[in-house]
Biopython code that builds the backbone (N, CA, C, O; Angstrom):
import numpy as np
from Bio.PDB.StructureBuilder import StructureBuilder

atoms = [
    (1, "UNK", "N", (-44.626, 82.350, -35.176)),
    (1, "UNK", "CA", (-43.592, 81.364, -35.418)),
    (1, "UNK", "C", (-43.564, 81.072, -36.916)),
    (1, "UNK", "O", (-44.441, 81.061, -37.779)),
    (2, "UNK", "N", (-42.060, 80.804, -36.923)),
    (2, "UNK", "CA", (-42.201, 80.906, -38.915)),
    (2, "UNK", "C", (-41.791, 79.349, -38.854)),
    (2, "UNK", "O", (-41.234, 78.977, -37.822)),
    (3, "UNK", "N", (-42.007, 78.473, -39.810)),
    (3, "UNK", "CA", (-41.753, 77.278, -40.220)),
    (3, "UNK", "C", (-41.156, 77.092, -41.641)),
    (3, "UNK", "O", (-41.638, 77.823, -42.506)),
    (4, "UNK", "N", (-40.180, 76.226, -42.014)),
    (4, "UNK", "CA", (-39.610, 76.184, -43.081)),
    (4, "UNK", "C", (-39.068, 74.812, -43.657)),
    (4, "UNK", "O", (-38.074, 74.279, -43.165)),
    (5, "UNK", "N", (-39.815, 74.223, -44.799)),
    (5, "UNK", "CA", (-39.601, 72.975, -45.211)),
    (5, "UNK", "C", (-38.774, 73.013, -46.164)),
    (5, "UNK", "O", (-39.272, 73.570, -47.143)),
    (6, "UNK", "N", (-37.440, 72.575, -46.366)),
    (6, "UNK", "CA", (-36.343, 73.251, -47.397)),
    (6, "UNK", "C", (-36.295, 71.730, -47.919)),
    (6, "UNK", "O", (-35.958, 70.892, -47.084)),
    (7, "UNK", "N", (-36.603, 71.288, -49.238)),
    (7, "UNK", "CA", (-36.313, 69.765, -49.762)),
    (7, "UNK", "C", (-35.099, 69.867, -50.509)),
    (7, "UNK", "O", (-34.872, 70.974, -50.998)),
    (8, "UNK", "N", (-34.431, 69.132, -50.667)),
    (8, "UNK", "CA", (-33.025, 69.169, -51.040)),
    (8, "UNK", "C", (-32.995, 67.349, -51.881)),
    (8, "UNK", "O", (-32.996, 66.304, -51.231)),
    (9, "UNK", "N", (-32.964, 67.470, -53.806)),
    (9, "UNK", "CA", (-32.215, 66.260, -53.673)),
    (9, "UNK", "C", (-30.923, 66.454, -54.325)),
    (9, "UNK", "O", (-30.448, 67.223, -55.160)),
    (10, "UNK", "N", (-30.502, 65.367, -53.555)),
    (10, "UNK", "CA", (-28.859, 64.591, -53.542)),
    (10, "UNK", "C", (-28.203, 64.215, -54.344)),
    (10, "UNK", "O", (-28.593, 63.072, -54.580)),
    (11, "UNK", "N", (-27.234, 64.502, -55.088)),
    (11, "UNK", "CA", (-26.723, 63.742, -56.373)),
    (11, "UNK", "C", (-25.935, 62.415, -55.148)),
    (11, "UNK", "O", (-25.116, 62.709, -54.277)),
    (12, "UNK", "N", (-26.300, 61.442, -55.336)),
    (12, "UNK", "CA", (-25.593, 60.115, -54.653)),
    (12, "UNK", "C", (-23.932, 59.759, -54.156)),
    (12, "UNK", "O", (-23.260, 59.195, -53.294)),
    (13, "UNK", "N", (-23.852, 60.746, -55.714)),
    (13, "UNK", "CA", (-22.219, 60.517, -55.527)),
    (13, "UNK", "C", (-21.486, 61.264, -54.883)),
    (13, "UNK", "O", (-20.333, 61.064, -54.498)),
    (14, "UNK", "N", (-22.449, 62.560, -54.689)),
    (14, "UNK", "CA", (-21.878, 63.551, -53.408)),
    (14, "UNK", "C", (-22.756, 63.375, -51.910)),
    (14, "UNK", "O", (-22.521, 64.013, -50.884)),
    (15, "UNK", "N", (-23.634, 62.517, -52.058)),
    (15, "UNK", "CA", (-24.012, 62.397, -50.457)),
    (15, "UNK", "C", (-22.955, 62.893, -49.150)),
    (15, "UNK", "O", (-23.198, 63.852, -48.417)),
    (16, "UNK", "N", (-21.931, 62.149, -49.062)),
    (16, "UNK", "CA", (-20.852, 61.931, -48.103)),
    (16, "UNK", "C", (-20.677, 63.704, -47.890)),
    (16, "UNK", "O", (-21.083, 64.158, -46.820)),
    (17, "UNK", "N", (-20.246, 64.394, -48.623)),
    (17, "UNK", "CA", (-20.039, 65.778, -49.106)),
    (17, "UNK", "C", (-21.155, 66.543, -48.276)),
    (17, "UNK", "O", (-21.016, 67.090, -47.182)),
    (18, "UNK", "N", (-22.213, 66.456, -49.004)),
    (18, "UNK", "CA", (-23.717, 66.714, -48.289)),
    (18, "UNK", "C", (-23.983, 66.748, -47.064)),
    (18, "UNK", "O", (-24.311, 67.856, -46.639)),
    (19, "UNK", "N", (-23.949, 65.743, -46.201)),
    (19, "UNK", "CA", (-24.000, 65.799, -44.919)),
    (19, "UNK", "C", (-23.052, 66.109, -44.193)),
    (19, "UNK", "O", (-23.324, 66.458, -43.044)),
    (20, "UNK", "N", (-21.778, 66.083, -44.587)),
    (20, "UNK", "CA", (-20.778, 66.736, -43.796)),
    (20, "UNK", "C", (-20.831, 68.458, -43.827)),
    (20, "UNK", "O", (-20.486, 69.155, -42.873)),
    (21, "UNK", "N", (-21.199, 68.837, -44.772)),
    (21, "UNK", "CA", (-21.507, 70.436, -45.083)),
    (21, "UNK", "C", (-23.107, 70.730, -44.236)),
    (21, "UNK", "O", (-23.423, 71.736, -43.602)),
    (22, "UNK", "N", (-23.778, 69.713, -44.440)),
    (22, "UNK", "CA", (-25.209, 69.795, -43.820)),
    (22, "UNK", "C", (-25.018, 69.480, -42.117)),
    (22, "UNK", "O", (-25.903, 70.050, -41.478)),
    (23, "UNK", "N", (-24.303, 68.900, -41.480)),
    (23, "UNK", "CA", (-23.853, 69.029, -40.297)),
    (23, "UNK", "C", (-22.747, 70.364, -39.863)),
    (23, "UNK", "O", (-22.787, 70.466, -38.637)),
    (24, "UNK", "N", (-22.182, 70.976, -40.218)),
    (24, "UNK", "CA", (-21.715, 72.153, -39.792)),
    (24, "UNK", "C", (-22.987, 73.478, -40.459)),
    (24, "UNK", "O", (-23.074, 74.586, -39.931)),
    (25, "UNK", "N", (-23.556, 73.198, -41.249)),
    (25, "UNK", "CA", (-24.642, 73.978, -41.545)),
    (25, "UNK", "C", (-25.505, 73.801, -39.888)),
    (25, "UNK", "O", (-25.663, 74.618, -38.980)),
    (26, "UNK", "N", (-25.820, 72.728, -39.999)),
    (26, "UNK", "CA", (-26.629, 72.181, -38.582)),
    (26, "UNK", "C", (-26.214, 72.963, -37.021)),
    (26, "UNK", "O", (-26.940, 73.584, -36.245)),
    (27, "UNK", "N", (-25.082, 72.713, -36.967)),
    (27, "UNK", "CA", (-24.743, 73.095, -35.871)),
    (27, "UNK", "C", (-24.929, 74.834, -35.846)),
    (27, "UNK", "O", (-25.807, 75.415, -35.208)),
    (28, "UNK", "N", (-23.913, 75.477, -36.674)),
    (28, "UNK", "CA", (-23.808, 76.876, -36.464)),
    (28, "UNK", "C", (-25.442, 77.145, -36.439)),
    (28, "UNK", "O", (-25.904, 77.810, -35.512)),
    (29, "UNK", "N", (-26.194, 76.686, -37.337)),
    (29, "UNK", "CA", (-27.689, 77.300, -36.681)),
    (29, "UNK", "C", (-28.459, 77.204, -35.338)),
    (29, "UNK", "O", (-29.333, 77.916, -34.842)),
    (30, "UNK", "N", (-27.714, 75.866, -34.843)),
    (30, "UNK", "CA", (-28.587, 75.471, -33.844)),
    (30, "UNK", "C", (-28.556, 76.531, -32.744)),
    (30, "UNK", "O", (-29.403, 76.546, -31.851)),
    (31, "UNK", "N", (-27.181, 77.754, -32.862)),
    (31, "UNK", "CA", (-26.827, 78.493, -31.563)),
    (31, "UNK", "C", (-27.837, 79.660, -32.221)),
    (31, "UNK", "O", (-28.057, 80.543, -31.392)),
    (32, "UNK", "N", (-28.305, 79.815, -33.122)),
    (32, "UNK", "CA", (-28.883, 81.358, -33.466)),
    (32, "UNK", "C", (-29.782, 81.950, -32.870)),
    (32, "UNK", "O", (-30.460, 81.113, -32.273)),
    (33, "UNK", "N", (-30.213, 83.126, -32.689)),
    (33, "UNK", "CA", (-30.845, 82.961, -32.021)),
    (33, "UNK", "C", (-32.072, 83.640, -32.696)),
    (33, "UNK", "O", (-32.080, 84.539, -33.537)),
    (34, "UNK", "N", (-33.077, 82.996, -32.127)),
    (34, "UNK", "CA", (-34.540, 83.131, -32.718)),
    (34, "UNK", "C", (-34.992, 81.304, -33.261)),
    (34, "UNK", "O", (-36.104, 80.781, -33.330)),
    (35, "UNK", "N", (-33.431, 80.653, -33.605)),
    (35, "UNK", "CA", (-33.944, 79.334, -34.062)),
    (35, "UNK", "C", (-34.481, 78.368, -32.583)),
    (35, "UNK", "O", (-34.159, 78.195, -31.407)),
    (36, "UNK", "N", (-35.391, 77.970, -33.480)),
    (36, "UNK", "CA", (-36.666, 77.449, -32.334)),
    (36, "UNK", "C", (-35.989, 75.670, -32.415)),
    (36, "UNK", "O", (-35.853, 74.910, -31.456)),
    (37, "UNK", "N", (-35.708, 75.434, -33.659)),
    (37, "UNK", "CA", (-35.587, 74.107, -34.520)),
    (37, "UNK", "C", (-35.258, 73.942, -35.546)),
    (37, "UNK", "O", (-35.805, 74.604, -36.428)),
    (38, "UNK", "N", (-34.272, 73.038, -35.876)),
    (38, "UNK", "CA", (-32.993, 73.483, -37.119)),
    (38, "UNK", "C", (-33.138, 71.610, -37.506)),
    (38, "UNK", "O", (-32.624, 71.174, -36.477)),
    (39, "UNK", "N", (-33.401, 70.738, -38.085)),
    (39, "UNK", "CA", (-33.098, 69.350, -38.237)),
    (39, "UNK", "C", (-33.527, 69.068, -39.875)),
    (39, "UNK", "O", (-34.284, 69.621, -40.673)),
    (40, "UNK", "N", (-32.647, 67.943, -39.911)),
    (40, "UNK", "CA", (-32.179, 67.531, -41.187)),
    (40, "UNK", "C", (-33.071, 65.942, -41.752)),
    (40, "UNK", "O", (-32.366, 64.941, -41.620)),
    (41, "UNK", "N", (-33.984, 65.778, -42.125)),
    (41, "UNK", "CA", (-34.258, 64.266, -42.300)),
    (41, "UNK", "C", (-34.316, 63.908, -43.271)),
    (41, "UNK", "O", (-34.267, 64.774, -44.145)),
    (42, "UNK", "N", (-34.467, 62.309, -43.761)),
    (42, "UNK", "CA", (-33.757, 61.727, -44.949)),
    (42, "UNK", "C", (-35.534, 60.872, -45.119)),
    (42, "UNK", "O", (-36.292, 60.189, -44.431)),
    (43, "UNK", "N", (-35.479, 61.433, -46.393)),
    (43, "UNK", "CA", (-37.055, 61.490, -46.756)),
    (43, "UNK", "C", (-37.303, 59.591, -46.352)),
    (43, "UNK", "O", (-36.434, 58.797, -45.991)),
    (44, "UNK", "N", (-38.386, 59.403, -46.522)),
    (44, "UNK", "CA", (-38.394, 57.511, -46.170)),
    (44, "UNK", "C", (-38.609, 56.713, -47.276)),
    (44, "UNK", "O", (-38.041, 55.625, -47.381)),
    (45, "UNK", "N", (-39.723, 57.336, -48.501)),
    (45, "UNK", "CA", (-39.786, 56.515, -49.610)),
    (45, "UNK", "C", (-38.594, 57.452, -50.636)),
    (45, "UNK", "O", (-37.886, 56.679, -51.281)),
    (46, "UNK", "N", (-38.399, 58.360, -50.783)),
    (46, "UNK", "CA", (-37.941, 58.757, -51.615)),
    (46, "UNK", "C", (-35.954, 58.721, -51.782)),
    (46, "UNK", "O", (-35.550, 59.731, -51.206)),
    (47, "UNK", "N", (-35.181, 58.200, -52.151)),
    (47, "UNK", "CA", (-34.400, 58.144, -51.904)),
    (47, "UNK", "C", (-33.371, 59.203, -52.316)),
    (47, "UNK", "O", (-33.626, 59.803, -53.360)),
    (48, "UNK", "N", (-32.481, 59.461, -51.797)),
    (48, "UNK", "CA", (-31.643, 60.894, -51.863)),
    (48, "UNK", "C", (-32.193, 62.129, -51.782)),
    (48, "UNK", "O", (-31.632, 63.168, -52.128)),
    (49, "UNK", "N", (-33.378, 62.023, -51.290)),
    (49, "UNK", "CA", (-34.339, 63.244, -50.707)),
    (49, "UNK", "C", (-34.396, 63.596, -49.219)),
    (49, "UNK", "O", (-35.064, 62.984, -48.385)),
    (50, "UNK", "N", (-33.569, 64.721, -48.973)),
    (50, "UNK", "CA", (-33.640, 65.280, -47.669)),
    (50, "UNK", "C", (-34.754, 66.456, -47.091)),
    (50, "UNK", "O", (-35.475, 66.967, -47.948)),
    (51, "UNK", "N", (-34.844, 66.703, -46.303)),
    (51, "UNK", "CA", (-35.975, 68.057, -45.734)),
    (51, "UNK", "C", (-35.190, 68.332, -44.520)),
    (51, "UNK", "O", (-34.764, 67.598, -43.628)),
    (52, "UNK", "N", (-35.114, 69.671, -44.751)),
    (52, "UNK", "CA", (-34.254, 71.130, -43.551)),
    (52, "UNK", "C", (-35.665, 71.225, -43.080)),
    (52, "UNK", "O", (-36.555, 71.492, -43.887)),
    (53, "UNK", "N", (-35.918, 71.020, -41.820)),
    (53, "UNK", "CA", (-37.442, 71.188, -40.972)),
    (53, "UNK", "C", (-36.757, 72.597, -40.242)),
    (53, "UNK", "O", (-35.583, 72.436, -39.910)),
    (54, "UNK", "N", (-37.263, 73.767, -39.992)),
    (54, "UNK", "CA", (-36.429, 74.567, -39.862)),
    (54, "UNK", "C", (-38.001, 75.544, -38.928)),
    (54, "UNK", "O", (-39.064, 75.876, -39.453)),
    (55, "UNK", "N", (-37.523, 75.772, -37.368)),
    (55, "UNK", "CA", (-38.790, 76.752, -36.724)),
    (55, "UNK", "C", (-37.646, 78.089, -35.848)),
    (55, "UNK", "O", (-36.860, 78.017, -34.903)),
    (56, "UNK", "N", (-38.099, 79.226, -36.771)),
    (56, "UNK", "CA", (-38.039, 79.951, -36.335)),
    (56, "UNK", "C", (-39.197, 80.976, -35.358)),
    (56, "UNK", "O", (-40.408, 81.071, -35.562)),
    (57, "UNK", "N", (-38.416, 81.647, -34.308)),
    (57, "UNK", "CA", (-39.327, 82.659, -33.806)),
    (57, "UNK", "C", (-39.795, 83.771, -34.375)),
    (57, "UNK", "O", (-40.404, 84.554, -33.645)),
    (58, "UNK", "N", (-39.660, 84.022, -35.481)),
    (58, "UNK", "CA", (-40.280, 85.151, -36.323)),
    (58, "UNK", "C", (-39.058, 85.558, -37.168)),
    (58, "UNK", "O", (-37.963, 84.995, -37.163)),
    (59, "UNK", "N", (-39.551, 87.001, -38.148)),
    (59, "UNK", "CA", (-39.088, 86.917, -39.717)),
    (59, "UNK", "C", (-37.446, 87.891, -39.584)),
    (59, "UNK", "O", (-36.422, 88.037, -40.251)),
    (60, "UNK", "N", (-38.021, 88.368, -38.299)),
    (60, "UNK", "CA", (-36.265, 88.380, -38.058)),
    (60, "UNK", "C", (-35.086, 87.868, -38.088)),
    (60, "UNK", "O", (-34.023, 88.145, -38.644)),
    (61, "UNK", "N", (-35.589, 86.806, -37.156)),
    (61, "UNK", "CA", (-35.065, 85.436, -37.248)),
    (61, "UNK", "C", (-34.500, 84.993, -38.460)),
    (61, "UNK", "O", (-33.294, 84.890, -38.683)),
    (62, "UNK", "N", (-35.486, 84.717, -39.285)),
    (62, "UNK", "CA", (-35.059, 83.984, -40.401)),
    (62, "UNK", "C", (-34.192, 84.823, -41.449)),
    (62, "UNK", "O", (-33.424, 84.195, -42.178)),
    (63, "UNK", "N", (-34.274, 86.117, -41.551)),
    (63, "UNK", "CA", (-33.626, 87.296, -42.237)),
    (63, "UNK", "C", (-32.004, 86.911, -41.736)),
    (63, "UNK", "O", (-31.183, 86.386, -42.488)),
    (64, "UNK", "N", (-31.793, 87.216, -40.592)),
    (64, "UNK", "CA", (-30.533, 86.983, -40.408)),
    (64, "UNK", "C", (-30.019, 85.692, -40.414)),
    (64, "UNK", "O", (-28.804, 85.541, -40.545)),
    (65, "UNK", "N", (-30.879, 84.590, -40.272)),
    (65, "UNK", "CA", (-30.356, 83.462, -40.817)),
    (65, "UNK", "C", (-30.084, 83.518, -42.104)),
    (65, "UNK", "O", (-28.855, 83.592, -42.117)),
    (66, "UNK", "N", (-30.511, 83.531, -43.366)),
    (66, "UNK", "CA", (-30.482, 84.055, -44.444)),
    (66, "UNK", "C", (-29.096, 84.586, -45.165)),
    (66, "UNK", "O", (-28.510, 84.105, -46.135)),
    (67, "UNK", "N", (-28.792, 85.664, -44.419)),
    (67, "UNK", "CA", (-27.503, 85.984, -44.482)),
    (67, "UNK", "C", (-25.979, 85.842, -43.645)),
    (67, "UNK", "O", (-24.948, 86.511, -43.718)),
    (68, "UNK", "N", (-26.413, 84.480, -42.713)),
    (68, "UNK", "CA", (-25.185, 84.553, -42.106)),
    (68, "UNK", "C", (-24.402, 83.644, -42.812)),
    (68, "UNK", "O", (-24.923, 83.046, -43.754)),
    (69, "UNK", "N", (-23.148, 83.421, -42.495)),
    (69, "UNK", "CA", (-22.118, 82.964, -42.770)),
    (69, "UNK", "C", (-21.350, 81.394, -43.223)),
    (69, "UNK", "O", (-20.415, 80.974, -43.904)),
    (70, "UNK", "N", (-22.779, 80.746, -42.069)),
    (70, "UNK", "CA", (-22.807, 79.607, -42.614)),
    (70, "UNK", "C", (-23.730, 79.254, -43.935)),
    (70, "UNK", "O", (-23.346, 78.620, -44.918)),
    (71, "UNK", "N", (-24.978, 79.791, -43.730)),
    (71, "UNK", "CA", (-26.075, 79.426, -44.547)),
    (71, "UNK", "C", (-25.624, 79.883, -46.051)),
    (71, "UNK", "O", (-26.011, 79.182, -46.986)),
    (72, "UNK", "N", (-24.919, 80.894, -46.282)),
    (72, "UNK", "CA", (-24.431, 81.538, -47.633)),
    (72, "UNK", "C", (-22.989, 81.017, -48.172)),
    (72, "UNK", "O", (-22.459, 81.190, -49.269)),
    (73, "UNK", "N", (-22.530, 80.305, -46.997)),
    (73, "UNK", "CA", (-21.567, 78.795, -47.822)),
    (73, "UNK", "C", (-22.111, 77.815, -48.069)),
    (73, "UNK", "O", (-21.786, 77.351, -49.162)),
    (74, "UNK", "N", (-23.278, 76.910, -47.182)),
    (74, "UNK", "CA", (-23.873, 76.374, -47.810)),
    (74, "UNK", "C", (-24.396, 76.241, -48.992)),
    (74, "UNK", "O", (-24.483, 75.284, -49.761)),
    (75, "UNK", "N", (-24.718, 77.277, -49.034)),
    (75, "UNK", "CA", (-25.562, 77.727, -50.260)),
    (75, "UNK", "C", (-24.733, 77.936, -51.454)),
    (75, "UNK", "O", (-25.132, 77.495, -52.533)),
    (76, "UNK", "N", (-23.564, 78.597, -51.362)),
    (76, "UNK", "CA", (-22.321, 78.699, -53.116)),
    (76, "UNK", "C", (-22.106, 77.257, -52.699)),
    (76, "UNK", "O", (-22.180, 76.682, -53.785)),
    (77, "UNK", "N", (-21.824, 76.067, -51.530)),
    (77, "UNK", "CA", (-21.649, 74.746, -52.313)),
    (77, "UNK", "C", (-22.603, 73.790, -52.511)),
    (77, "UNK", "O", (-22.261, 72.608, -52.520)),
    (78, "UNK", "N", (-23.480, 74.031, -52.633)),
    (78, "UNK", "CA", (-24.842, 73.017, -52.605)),
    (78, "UNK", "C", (-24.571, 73.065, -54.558)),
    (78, "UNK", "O", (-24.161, 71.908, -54.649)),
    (79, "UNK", "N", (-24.555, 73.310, -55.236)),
    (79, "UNK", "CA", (-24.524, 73.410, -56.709)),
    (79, "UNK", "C", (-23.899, 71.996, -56.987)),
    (79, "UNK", "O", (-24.329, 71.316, -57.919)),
    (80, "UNK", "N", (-23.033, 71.620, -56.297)),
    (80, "UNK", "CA", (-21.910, 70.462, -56.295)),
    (80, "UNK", "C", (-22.551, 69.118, -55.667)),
    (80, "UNK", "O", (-22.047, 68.061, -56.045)),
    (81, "UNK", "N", (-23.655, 69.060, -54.708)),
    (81, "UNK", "CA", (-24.321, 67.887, -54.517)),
    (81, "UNK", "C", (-25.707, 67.528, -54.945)),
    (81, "UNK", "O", (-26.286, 66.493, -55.272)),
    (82, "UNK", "N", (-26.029, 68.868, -54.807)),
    (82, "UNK", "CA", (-27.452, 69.293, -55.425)),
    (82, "UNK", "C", (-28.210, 68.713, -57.067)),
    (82, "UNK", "O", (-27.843, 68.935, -58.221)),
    (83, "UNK", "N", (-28.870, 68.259, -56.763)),
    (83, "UNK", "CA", (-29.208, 67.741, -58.496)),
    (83, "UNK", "C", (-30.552, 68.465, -58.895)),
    (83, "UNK", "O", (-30.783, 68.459, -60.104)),
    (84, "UNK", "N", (-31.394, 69.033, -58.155)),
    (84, "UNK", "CA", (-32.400, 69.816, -58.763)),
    (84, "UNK", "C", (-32.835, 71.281, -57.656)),
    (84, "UNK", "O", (-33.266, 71.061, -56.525)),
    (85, "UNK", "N", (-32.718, 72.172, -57.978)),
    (85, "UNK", "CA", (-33.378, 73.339, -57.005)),
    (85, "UNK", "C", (-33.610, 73.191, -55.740)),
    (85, "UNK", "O", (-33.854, 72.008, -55.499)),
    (86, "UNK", "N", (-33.641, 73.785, -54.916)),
    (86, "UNK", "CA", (-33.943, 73.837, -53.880)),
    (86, "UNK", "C", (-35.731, 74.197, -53.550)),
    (86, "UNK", "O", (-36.078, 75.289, -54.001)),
    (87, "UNK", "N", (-36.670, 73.513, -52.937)),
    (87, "UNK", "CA", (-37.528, 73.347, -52.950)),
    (87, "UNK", "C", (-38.159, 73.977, -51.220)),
    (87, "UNK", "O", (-37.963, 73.612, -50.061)),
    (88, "UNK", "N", (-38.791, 74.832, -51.730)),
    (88, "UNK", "CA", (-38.808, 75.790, -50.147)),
    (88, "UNK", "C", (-40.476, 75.907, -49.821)),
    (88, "UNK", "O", (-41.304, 75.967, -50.730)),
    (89, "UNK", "N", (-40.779, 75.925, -48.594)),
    (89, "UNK", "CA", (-41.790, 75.988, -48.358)),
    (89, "UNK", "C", (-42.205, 76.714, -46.727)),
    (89, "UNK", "O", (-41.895, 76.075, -45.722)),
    (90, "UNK", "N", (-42.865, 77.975, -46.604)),
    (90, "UNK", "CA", (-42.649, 78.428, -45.660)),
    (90, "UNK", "C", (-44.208, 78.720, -44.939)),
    (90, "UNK", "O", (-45.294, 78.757, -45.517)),
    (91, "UNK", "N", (-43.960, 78.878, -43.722)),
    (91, "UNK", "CA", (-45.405, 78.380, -43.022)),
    (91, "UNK", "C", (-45.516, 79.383, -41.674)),
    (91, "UNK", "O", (-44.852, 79.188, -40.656)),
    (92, "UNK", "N", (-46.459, 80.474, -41.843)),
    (92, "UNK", "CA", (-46.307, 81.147, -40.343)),
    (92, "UNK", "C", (-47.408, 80.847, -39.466)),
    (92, "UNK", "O", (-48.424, 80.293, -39.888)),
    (93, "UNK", "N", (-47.286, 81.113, -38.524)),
    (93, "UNK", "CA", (-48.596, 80.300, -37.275)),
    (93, "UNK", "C", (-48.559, 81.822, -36.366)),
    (93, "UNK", "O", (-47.834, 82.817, -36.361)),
    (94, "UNK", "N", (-49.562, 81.443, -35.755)),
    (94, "UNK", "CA", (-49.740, 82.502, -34.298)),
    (94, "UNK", "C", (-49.305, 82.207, -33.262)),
    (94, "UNK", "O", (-49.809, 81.114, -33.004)),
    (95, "UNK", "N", (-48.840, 82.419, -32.690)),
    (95, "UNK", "CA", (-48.124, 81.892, -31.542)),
    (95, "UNK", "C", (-49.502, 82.222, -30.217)),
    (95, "UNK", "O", (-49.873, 83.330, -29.831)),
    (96, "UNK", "N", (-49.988, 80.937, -29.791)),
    (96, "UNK", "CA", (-50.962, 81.058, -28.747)),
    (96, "UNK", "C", (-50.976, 79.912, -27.791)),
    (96, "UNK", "O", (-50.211, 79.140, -28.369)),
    (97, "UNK", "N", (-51.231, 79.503, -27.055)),
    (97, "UNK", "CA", (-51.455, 78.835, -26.130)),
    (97, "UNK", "C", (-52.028, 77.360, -26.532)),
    (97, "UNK", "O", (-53.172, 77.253, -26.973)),
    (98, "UNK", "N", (-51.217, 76.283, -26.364)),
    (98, "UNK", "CA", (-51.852, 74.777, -26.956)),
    (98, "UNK", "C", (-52.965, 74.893, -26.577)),
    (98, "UNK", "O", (-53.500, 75.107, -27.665)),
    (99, "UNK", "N", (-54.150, 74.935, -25.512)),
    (99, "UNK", "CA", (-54.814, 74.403, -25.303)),
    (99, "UNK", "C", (-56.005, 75.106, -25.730)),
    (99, "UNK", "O", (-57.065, 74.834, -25.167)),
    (100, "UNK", "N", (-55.972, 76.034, -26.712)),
    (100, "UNK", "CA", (-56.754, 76.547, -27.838)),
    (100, "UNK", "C", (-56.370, 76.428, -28.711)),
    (100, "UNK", "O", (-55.918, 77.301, -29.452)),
    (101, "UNK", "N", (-56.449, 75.097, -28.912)),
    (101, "UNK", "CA", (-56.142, 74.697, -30.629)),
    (101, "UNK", "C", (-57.945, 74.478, -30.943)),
    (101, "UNK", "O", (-58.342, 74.170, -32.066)),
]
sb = StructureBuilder()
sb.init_structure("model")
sb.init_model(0)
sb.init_chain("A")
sb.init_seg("    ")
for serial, (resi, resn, name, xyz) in enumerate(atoms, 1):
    if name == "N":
        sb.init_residue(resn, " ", resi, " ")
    sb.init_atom(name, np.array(xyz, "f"), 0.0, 1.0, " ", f" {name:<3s}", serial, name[0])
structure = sb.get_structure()
């Protein structure tokens, strides 16, 4: 299982912008398939700081997420709300049975 912490901050004055692009971003992923978990949260101390919590089933998965259709509009308009880089962080696990943790 692949995991993916995408931090995103906000220029304020495009928030409104942001989440409306970040909700059709949202959705078209949620049908993909391999996505395990696609959600958007609004950091708690930090303000105009979001995190894409993002679980895929493996690197397939995320490859073609990568290049689909939504994620690569997202991506040419994020420049426009975006105030610093995109901040990525990716995390793979083994996929085994909870009760051998």
């Amino acid at each position: 299982m692949i995991i993916i912490h995408a931090v995103m901050q906000v220029n304020p004055a495009h928030k409104e912008k942001f989440l409306a692009e970040a909700k059709q971003l949202l959705a078209a992923t949620h049908k993909e398939e391999g996505n395990l978990s696609y959600e958007l949260y609004n950091h708690f101390e930090q303000e105009n700081t979001y995190i894409m919590i993002e679980t895929w089933r493996d690197m397939e998965a995320v490859a073609s997420h990568n290049t689909s259709a939504h994620l690569t509009g997202f991506a040419a308009k994020a420049p426009e709300f975006l105030t610093a880089p995109l901040d990525l962080k990716e995390y793979i696990t083994e996929n085994r049975p909870a009760n051998n943790l």
